[in-house]
KEZA-655220 format. One record per residue (C-alpha): residue in one letter; x, y, z; residue number from 1. Coordinates in steps of 0.05 Angstrom, whole numbers, m for minus. Layout:
BEGIN
type:A, xx:X, yy:Y, zz:Z, seq:NUM
...
This chain:
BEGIN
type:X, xx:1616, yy:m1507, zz:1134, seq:1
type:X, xx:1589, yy:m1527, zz:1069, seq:2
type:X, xx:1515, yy:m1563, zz:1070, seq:3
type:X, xx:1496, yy:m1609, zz:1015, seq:4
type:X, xx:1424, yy:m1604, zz:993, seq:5
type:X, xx:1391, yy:m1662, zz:957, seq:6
type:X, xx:1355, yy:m1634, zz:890, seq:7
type:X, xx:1281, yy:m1648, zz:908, seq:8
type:X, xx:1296, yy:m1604, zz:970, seq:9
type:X, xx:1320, yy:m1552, zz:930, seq:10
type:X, xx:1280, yy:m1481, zz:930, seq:11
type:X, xx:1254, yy:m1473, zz:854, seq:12
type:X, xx:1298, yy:m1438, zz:797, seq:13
type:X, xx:1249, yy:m1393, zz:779, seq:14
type:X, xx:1233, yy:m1369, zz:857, seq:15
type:X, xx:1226, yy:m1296, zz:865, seq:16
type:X, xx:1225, yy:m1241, zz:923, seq:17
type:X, xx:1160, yy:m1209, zz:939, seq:18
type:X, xx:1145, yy:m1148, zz:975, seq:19
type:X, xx:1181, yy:m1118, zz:1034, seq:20
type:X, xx:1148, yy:m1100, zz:1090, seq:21
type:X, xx:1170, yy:m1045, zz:1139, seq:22
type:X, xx:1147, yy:m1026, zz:1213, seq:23
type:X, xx:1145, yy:m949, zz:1207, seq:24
type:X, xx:1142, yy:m901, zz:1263, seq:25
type:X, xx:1127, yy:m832, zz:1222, seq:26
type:X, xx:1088, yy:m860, zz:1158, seq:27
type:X, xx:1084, yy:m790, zz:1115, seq:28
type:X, xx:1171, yy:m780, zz:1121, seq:29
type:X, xx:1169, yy:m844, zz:1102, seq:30
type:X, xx:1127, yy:m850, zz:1046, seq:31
type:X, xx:1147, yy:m788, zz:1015, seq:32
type:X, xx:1213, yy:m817, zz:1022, seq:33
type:X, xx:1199, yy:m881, zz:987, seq:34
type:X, xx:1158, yy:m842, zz:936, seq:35
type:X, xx:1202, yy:m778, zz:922, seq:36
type:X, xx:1268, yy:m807, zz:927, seq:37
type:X, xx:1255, yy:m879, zz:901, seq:38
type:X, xx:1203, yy:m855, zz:860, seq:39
type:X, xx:1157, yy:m907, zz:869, seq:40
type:X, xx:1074, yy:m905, zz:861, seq:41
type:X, xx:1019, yy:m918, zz:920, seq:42
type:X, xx:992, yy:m980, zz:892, seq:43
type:X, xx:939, yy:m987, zz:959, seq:44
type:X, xx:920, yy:m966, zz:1016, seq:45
type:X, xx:892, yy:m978, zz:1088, seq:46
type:X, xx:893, yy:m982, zz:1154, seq:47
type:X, xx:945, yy:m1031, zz:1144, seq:48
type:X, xx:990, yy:m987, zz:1106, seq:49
type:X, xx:1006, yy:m976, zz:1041, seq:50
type:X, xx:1038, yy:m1007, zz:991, seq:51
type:X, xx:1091, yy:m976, zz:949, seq:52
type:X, xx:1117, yy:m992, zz:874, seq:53
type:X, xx:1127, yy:m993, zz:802, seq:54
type:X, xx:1069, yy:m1016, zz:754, seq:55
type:X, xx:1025, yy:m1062, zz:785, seq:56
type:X, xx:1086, yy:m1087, zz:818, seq:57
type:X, xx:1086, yy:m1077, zz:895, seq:58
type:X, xx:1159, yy:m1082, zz:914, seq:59
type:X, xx:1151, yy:m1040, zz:994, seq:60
type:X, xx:1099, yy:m1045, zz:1049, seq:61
type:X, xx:1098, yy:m988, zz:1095, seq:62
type:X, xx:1061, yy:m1015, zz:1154, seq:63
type:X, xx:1045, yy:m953, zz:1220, seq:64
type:X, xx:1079, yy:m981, zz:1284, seq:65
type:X, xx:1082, yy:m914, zz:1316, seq:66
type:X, xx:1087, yy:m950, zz:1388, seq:67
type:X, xx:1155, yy:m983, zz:1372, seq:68
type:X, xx:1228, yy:m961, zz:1379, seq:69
type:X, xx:1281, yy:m958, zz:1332, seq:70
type:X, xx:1320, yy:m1028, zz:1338, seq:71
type:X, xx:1390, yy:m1022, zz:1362, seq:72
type:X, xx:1456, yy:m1025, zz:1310, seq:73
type:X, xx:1487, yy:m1093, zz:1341, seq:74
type:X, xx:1407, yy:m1120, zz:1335, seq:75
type:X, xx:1386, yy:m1179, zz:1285, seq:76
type:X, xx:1340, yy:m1153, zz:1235, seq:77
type:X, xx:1351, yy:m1117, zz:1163, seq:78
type:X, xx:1418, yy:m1102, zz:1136, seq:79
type:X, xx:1389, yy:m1073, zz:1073, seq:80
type:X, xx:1329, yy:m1083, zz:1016, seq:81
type:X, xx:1359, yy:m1093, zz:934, seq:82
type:X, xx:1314, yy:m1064, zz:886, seq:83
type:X, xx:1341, yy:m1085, zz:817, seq:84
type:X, xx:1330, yy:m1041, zz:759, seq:85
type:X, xx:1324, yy:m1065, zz:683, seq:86
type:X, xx:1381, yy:m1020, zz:652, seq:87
type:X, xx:1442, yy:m981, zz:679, seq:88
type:X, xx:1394, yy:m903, zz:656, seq:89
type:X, xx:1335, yy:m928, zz:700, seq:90
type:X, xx:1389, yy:m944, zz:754, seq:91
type:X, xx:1417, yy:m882, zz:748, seq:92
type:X, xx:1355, yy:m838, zz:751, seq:93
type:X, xx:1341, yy:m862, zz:826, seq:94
type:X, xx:1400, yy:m855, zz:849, seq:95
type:X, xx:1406, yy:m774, zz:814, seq:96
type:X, xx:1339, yy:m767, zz:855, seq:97
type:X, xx:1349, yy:m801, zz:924, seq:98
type:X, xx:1423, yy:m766, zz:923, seq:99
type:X, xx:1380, yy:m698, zz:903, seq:100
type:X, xx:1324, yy:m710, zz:950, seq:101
type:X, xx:1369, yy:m717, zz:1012, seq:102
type:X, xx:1444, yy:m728, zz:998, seq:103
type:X, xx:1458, yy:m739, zz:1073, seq:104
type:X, xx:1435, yy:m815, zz:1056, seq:105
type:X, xx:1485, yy:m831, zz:1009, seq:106
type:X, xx:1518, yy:m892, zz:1041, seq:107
type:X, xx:1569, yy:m917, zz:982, seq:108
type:X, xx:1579, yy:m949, zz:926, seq:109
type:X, xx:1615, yy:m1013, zz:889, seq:110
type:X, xx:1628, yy:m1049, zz:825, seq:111
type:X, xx:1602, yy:m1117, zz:852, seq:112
type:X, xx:1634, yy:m1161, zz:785, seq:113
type:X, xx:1560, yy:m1187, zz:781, seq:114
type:X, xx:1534, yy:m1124, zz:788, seq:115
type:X, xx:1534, yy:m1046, zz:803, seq:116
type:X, xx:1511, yy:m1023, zz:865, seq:117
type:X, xx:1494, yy:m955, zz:905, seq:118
type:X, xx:1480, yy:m962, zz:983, seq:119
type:X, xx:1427, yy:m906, zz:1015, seq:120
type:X, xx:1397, yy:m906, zz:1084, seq:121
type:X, xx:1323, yy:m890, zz:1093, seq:122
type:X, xx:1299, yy:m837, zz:1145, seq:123
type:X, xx:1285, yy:m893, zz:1191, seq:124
type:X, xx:1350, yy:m925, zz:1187, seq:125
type:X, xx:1336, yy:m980, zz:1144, seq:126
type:X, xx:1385, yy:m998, zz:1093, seq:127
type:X, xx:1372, yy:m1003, zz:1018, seq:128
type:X, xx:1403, yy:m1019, zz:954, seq:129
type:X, xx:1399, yy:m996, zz:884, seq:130
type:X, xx:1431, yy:m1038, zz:838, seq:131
type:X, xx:1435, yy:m1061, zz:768, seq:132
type:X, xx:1463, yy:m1132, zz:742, seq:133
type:X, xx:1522, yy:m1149, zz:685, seq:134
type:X, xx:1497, yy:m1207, zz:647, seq:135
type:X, xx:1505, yy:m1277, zz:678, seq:136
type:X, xx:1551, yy:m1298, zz:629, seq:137
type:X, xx:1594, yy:m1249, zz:652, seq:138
type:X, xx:1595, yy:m1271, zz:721, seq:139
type:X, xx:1647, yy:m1315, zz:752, seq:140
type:X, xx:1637, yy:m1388, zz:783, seq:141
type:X, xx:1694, yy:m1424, zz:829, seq:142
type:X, xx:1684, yy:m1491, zz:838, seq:143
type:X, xx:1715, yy:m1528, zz:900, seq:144
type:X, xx:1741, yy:m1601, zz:907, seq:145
type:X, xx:1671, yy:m1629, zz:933, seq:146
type:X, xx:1640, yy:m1600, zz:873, seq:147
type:X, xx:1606, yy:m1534, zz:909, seq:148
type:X, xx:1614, yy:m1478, zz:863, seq:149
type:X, xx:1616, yy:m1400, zz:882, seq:150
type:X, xx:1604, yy:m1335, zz:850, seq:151
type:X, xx:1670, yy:m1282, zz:851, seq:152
type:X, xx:1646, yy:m1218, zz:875, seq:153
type:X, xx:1686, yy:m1171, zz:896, seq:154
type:X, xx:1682, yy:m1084, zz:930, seq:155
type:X, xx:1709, yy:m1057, zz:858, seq:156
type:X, xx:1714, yy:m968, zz:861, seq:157
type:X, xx:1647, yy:m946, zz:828, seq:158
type:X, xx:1639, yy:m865, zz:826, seq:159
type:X, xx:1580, yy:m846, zz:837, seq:160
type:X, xx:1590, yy:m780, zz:801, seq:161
type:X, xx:1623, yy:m810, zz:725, seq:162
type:X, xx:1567, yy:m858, zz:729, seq:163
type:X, xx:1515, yy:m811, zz:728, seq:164
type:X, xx:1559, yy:m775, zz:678, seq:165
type:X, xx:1557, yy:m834, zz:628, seq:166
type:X, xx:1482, yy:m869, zz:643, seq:167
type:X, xx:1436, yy:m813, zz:666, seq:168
type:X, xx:1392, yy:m782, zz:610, seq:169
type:X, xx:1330, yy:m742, zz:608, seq:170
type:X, xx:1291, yy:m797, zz:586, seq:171
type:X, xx:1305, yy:m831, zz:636, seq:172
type:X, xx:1294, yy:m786, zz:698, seq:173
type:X, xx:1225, yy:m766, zz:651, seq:174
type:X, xx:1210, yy:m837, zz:653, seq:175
type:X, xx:1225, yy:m861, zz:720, seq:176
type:X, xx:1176, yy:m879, zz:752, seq:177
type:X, xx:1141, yy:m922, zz:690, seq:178
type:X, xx:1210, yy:m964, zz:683, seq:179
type:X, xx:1210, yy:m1036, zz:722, seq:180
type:X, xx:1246, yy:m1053, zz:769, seq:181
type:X, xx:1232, yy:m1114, zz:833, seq:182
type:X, xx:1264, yy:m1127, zz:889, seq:183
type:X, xx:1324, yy:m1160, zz:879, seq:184
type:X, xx:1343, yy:m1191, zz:948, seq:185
type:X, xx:1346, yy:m1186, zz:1011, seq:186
type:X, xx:1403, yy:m1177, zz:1060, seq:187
type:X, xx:1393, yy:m1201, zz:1135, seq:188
type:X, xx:1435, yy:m1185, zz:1199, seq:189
type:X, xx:1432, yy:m1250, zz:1241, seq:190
type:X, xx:1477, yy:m1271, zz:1304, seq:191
type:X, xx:1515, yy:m1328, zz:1267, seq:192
type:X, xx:1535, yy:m1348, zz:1194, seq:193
type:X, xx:1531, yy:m1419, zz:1202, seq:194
type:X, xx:1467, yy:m1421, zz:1240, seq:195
type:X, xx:1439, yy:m1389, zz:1181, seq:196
type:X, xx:1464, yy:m1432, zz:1135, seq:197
type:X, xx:1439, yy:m1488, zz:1171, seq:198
type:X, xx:1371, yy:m1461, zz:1171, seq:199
type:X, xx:1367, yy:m1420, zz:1092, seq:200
type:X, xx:1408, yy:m1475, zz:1066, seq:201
type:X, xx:1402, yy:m1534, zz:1097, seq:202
type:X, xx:1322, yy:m1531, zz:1122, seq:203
type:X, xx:1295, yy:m1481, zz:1067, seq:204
type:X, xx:1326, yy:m1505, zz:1005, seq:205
type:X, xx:1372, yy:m1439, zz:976, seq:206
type:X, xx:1431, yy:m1463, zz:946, seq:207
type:X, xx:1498, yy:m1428, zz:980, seq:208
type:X, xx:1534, yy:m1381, zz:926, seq:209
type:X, xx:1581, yy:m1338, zz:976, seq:210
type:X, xx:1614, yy:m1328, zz:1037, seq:211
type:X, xx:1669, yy:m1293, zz:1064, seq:212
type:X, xx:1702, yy:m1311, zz:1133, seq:213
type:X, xx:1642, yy:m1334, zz:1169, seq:214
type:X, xx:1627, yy:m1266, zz:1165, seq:215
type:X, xx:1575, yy:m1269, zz:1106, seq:216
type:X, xx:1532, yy:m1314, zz:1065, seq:217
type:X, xx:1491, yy:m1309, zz:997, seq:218
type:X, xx:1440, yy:m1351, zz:973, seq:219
type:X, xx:1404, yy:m1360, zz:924, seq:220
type:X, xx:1361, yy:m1401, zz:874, seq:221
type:X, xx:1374, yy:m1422, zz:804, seq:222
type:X, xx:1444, yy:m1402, zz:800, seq:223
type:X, xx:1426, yy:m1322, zz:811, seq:224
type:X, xx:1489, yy:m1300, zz:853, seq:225
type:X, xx:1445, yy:m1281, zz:909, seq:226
type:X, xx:1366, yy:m1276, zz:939, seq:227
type:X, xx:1391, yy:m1261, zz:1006, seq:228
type:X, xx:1443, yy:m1258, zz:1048, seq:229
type:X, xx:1462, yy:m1254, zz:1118, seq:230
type:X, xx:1519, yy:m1221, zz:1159, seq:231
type:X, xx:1547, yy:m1210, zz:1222, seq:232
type:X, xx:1593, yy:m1150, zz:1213, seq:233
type:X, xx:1538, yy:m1110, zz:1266, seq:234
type:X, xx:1508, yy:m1158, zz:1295, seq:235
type:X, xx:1557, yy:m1220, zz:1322, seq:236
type:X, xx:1521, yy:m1262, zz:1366, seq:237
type:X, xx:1456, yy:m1227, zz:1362, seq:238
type:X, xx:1398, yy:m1271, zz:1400, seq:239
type:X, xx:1314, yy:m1262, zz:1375, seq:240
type:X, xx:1302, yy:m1202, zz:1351, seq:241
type:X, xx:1253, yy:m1160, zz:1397, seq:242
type:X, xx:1194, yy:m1122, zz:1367, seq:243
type:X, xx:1221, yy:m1065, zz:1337, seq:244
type:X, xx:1216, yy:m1007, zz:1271, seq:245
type:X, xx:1246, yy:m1025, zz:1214, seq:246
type:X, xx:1241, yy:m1101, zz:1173, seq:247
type:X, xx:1168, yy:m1134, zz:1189, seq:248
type:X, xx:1168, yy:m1195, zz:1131, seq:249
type:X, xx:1197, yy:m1212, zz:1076, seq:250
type:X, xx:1168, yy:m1258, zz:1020, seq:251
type:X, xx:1188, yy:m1305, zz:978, seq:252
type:X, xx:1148, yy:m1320, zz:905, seq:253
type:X, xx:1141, yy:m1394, zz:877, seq:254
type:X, xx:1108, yy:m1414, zz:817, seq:255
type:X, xx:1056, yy:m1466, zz:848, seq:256
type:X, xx:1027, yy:m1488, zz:923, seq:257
type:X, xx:1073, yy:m1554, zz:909, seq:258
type:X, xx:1129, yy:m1513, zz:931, seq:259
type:X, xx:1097, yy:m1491, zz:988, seq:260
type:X, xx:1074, yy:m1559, zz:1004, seq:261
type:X, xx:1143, yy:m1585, zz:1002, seq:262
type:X, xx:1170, yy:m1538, zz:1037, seq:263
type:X, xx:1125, yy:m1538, zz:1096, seq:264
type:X, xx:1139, yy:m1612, zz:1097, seq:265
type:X, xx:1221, yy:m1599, zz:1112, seq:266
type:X, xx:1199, yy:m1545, zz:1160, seq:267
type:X, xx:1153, yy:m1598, zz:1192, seq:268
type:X, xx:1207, yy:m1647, zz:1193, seq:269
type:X, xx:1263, yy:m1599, zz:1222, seq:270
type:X, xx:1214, yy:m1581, zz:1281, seq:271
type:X, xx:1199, yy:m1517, zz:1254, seq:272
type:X, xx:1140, yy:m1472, zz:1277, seq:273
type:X, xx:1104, yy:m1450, zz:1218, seq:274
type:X, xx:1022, yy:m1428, zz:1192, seq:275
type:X, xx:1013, yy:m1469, zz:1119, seq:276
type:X, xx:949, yy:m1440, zz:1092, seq:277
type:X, xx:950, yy:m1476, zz:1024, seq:278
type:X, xx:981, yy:m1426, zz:986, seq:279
type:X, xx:1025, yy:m1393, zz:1026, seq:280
type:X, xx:1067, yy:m1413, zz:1092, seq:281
type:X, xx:1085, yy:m1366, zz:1149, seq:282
type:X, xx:1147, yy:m1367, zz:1192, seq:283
type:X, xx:1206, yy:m1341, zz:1223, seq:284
type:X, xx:1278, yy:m1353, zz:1222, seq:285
type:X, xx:1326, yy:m1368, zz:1281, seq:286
type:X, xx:1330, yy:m1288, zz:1295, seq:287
type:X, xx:1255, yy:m1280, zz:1287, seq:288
type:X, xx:1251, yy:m1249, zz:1223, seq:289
type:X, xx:1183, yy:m1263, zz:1191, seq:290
type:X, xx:1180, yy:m1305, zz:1123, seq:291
type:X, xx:1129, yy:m1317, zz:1088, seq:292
type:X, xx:1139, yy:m1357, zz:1016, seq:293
type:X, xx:1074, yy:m1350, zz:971, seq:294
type:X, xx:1045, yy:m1371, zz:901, seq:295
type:X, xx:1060, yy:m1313, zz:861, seq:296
């Protein structure tokens, strides 16, 4: 199904993601996960959590849920969390020290033709993703008879062990945890492809960039090949998510409260449940996965 999206409805180009947030169930493994084997910084902290990143950029939110149970595989929910380094040396420091820290959570790895990417799995379960991008003009548009167009990506061999070999230096495993990085995207499990794309493309405003056999779909903003994605290769026909460990929210960034306005007026007008504060609009998706989209 392919959804055409007037251009005032359009998310805007220069949208972000914001911080992840995470229901945890055993705060210090996970922290000193986060922190030794992502090597990021405690930027704050309360009795709400703490927050986890690099700079003054938060990029995790480690929030105690000790009363909740670990969701289910088949479950809607988090498929994995992108953070996206600046250079292929401060890519390839974090993943030298989350394979060192615990190699058991080395998931994989692939040359993704936009990018390069190396899959690890948090003690919680939660999946995440360390990846750095090729330059845009290097990336590869289709465009189809109605005028969509679609980025070629592709699961390309990447070896974990000659790319270590040929990026990682001791500057930058000195350095680590001063060099940027944000979080890229965000990949969702949800019970149906088209549903979502009814509701991230159609209702929100991302432009579609991807999909493969109703099985997937990225999109984005701004012609980035993807902010998020969704997939059902767990989760087929998953219903509401129940209140479980593992994703919380996830946020989205815009440059100005117009954006927010706008949007809470299509979420108003598609009969959508949602909290619009001014500068910043809370809500959930058809699987119950909290959004919020921000000024930031």
């Amino acid at each position: 199904m392919n959804l055409q999206v007037n251009a005032q409805d359009l998310l805007p180009a220069d949208l972000s993601m914001g911080t992840v947030m995470l229901k945890v169930g055993d705060m210090k493994t996970m922290a000193s996960y986060y922190q030794q084997a992502l090597g990021l910084e405690p930027l704050s902290e309360g009795l709400g959590g703490v927050y986890l990143g690099r700079g003054s950029t938060p990029l995790v939110h480690l929030a105690p849920a000790a009363g909740l149970q670990l969701p289910s595989r088949g479950e809607a929910g988090l498929f994995h969390t992108a953070f996206l380094f600046e250079d292929r040396s401060s890519l390839a420091a974090t993943v030298a020290t989350a394979a060192q820290y615990d190699p058991r959570r080395f998931a994989g790895s692939a040359d993704h033709l936009v990018s390069e990417a190396f899959y690890f799995t948090d003690p919680e379960g939660n999946g995440i993703e360390l990846y750095f991008d090729k330059p845009r003009e290097s990336w590869q548009w289709n465009t189809g008879a109605d005028g969509s167009r679609e980025v070629h990506m592709d699961n390309v061999a990447l070896p974990p062990q000659l790319y270590l070999q040929n990026h990682l230096t001791e500057a930058s495993l000195a350095g680590q945890r001063e060099a940027g990085a944000e979080i890229g995207h965000v990949h969702l499990q949800v019970g149906d492809t088209e549903v979502a794309e009814d509701f991230y493309v159609k209702t929100l405003g991302f432009e579609r960039t991807a999909g493969w056999h109703s099985q997937a779909l990225f999109v984005s903003a701004g012609g980035y090949h993807h902010h998020m994605a969704m997939n059902v290769w767990n989760s087929r026909g998953a219903g509401p998510r129940k209140d479980t460990l593992g994703l919380g929210e996830v946020v989205i960034q815009v440059p100005s409260e117009d954006e927010v306005g706008a949007l809470a007026e299509r979420l108003s007008s598609a009969k959508i449940g949602h909290h619009h504060t001014g500068a910043e609009l809370r809500f959930e998706d058809p699987w119950r996965n909290q959004l919020r989209v921000a000024v930031g």
